[in-house]
N, C-alpha and C positions, 0 to 999 in steps of 0.2 A: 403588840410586842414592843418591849421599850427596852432598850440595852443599854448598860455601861460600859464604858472602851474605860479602862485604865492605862495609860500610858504615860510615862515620866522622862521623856527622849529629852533633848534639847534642843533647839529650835529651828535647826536646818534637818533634822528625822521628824521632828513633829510635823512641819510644813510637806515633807514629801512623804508622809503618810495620808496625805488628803486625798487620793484617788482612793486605797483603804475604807478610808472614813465616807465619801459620796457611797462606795459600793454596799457599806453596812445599811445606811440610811433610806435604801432601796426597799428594806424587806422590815423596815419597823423605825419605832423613834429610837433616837441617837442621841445620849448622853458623853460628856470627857472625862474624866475627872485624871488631871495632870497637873504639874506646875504651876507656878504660880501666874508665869509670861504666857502662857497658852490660855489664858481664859480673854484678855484683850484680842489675840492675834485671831481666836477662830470665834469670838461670840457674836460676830455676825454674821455668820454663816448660815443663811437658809434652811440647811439639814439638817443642824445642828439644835436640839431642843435647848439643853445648857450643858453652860462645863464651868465644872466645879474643882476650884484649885486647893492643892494637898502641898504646902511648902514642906521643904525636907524628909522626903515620903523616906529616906534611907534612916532615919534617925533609929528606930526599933529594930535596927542589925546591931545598932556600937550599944553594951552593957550602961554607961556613964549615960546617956541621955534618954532610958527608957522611962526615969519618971517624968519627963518632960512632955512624951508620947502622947498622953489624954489630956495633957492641957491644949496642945496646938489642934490637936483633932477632934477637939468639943464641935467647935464652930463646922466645921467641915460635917462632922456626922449631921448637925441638925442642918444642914444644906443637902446634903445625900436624901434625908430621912423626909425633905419634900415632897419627894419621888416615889413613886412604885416602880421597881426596876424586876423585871421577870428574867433577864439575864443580865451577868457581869462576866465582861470577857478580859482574862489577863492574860499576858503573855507567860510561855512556859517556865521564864529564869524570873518570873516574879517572885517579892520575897514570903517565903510562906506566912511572917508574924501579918503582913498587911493585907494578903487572901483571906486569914481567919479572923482579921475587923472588918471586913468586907465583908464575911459570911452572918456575923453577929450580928451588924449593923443591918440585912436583909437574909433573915435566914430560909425564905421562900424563895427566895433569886434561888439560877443555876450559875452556879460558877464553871465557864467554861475555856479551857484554855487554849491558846492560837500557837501554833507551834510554830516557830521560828526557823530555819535553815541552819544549820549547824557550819564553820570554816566556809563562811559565804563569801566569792572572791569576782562575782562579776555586779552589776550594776543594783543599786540598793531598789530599784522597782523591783527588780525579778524578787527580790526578799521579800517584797509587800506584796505580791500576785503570792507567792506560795502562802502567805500568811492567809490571806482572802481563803487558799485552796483548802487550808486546812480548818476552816470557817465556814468551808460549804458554800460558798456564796457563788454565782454566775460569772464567772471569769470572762464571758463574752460582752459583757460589759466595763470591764474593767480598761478607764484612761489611765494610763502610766502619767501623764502630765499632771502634774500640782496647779490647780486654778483659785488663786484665793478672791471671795468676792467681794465687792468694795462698795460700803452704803451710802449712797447722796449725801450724808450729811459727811462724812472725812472725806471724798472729794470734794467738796464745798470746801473745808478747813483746810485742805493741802491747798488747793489756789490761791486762797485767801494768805497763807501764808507766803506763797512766793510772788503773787502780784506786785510786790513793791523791788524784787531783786532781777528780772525781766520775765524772757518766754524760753532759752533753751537753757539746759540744766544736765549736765553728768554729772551724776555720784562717785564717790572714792568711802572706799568702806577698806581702813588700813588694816586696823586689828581684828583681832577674833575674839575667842574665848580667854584664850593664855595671858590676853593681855589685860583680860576682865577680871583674874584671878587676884582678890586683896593678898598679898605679901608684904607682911610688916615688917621685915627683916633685910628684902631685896627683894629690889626690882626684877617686875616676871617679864619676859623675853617673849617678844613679838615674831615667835619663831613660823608661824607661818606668814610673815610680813617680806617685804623686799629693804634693802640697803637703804639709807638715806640717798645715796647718790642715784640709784636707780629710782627712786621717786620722783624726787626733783625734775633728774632729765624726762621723763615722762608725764608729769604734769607741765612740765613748761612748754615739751613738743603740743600738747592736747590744746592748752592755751594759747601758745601762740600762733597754731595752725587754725583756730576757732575763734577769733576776735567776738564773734556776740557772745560765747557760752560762760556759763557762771556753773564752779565746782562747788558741789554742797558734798560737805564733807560729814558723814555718821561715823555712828559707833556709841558705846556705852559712856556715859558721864567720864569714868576712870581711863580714860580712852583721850580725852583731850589735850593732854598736856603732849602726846605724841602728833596730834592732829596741827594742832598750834605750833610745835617745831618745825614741821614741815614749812607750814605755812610763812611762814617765819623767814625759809631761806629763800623763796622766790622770789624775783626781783619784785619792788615797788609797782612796778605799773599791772604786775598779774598779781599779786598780791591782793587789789580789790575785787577780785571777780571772783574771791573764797570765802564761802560760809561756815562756819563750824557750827554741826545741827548735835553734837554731841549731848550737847545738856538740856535740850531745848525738844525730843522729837519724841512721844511715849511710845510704847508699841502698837497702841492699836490704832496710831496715825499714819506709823511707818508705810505699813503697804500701800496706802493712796499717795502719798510724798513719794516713793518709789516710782509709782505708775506714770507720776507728772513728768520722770527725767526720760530724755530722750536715749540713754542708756549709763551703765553702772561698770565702775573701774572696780577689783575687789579681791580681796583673799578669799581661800577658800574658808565662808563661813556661813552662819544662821542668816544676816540678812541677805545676802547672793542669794539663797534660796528663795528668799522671800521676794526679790526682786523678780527671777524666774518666774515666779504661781504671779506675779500681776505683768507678766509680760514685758515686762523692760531687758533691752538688749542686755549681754553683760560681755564684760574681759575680766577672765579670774584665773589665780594663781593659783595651783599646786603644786605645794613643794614635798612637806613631809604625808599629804594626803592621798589616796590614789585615785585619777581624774578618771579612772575606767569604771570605779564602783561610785564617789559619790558625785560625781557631774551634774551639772544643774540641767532640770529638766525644764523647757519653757516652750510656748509657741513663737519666742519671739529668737533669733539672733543670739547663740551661745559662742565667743573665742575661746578657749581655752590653754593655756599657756602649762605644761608639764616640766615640771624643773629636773634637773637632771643632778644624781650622785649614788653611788653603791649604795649608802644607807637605806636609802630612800624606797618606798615608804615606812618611816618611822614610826610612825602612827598605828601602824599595823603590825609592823613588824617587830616591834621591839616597843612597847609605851614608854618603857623605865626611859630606855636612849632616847625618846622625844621629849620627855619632862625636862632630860638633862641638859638637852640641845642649848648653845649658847653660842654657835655659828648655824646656822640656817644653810651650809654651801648650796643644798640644791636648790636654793633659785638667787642666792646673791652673788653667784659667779656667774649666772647667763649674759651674756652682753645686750647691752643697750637694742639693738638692731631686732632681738626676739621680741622686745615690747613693742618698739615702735612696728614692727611691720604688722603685729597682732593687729595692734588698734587700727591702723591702718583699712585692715581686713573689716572689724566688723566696723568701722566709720563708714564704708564703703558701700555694705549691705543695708546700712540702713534708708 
C-alpha cells in the first residue's frame, strides 16, 4: 500500500501533523505532496518515501489564473506519475478542481477523504487524533508530540556553521507570517510581535544575565530589516553577541540549527513549532493566537506567555479585525516583569 497525504497547511500545521504522518506510515508507504517549504523540512524523514511540492495549489479557485494551472502542474504531474499511489488521502474542504487532477492523474488510486472536526476549540493534537480516527488507523499508537529527525549530514553543517561564533546559543524568532507578507503599497505589521521597547529590555535582561551566550537571530529574508533595528538599539558591547541568520538559514537546515540552541525566545509561529519537534526549550508569545489550541508541543521545556485584551483571540475570532490590527495591545501593554519572570522560569529548567 502506498498512500498520498495531500496537505497545503503552513508550516507550524504541517510540522504538528507529524505524529499524523509516523501513524499513516505504519500500515504502508507514505507519500506528501504540499507546498513548496514542506519538501526540504520533511524529506528526511525515514517514513516518509517522497514529497512532492505543488506551489499555489489555490490557483484553480480564482477564474484569471486557470490558464496558468497546467503550466505550473506539468512538472508536478510527471513527479506524482513516478509513483503508483493505491490511495490519495485529502482532506474534506479540499478543493474539488484539485481532487479531480488528482483523480486524472491516477485513476486507479482510491481517493479518500479524512474528515476534519468542524468549530474545533481545544488543542490542534486532538484535531489530528480525530483525523487518524476517521482514517481508521490505531489511535493506541498515536504520539501527540511532533519529533522531526535530523540527518548527520545538517548536524554536521549546523556545527560547522556555529563553531566560529562560540558553544551557547538562544534563538529569537521576532516575526511571523504577517511580516513575511510582500505589501508593495505598506508596510505589514508584526502583529503577533512585541513593542520595540519590550524587546530590547528583554534581550538585554537575557544578555546581560548570560555573558557567554550569543542570540542568533531567524526569520524569513523580508524579516531582517526588523531584526537589524532591533539589533541596532542594543548597547555596543551586547550588540556583538547578535547574529542575524535571516538571509543566511534554508529550511532544511533550520531544524539542526535549532537543535544546537540551548533554547528559543519566539512569537507564536512555524519555526517555534519547528523548534519544539527538535526539542529545543522555548519562551513564545500569544497574543492574537490562542495558546490552548495551538501550543507547541515538545519533550523539552515549553514557557508560554498569553497576552491579555477583550479582542483577543483575533485570529480566530474575527480574521478581517486581525488583518486590520495596527496595535497588537494584547501583548504590547503586559509589563516588562511577565517576560522577565517567564524566562526566568524556563532558564531555570533547563
Amino acid at each position: 500500500m502506498h498512500r498520498l497525504f495531500v496537505v497545503f497547511n503552513r508550516i507550524g500545521d504541517l510540522t504538528l501533523q507529524i505524529p499524523l504522518f509516523r501513524l499513516l506510515a505504519q500500515t504502508g508507504e507514505l507519500s506528501i505532496l504540499t507546498r513548496p517549504f514542506g519538501k526540504p523540512l520533511l524529506k528526511n524523514q525515514s517514513y516518509i518515501k517522497d514529497v512532492i511540492p505543488l506551489a499555489h495549489p489555490t490557483w484553480g479557485k480564482f477564474a484569471p489564473f486557470r490558464p496558468l494551472v497546467n503550466v505550473y502542474r506539468k512538472p508536478v504531474k510527471a513527479a506524482l506519475t513516478q509513483h503508483h499511489f493505491d490511495e490519495i488521502i485529502v482532506y474534506d474542504n479540499e478543493r474539488p478542481q484539485l481532487v479531480k487532477w488528482l483523480s486524472r492523474c491516477f485513476p486507479t488510486a482510491k481517493i479518500r477523504v479524512a474528515q476534519a472536526p468542524k468549530n474545533h476549540k481545544t488543542h490542534v493534537s486532538d484535531y489530528y487524533r480525530y483525523v487518524a480516527n476517521s482514517l481508521d488507523l490505531d489511535l493506541n499508537a498515536y504520539d501527540e508530540i511532533p519529533a522531526l529527525e535530523l540527518s548527520d549530514e545538517k548536524i554536521a553543517h549546523a556545527k560547522a556553521l556555529l563553531q566560529p561564533l562560540g558553544s551557547d546559543f538562544i534563538g529569537v524568532q521576532m516575526g511571523s507570517q504577517r511580516t513575511d507578507v510582500f505589501k508593495p503599497f505598506k508596510k505589514a505589521f508584526n502583529v503577533k510581535g512585541l513593542s520595540d521597547t519590550q524587546w530590547l529590555n528583554l534581550l538585554t535582561e537575557v544578555l546581560q544575565s548570560e555573558p557567554q551566550t550569543q542570540l542568533l537571530f531567524h526569520g524569513s529574508p523580508r524579516e531582517s530589516s526588523l531584526i537589524e533595528q532591533c539589533i541596532a538599539q542594543l548597547p555596543e558591547a551586547l550588540r556583538v553577541r547578535c547574529h542575524n541568520f535571516s538571509s543566511s538559514v534554508p529550511i532544511d537546515l533550520l531544524p539542526a540549527l535549532l537543535a544546537e540552541q540551548r533554547a528559543m525566545i519566539s512569537v507564536d509561529t512555524g519555526p517555534a513549532h519547528i523548534a519544539a519537534a527538535v526539542a529545543c526549550p522555548l519562551l513564545v508569545f500569544f497574543g492574537p493566537s490562542d495558546s490552548t489550541v495551538y501550543r507547541m508541543l515538545s519533550h523539552a521545556p515549553v514557557e508560554v506567555i498569553q497576552g491579555d485584551a477583550p479582542c483577543m483571540p483575533c485570529m480566530h475570532l474575527d480574521y478581517k479585525q486581525f488583518k486590520r490590527c495596527r496595535d497588537n495591545i494584547c501583548l504590547n501593554r503586559l509589563e516588562p516583569d511577565v517576560f522577565s519572570d517567564a524566562w526566568q522560569r524556563l532558564a531555570g529548567s533547563l
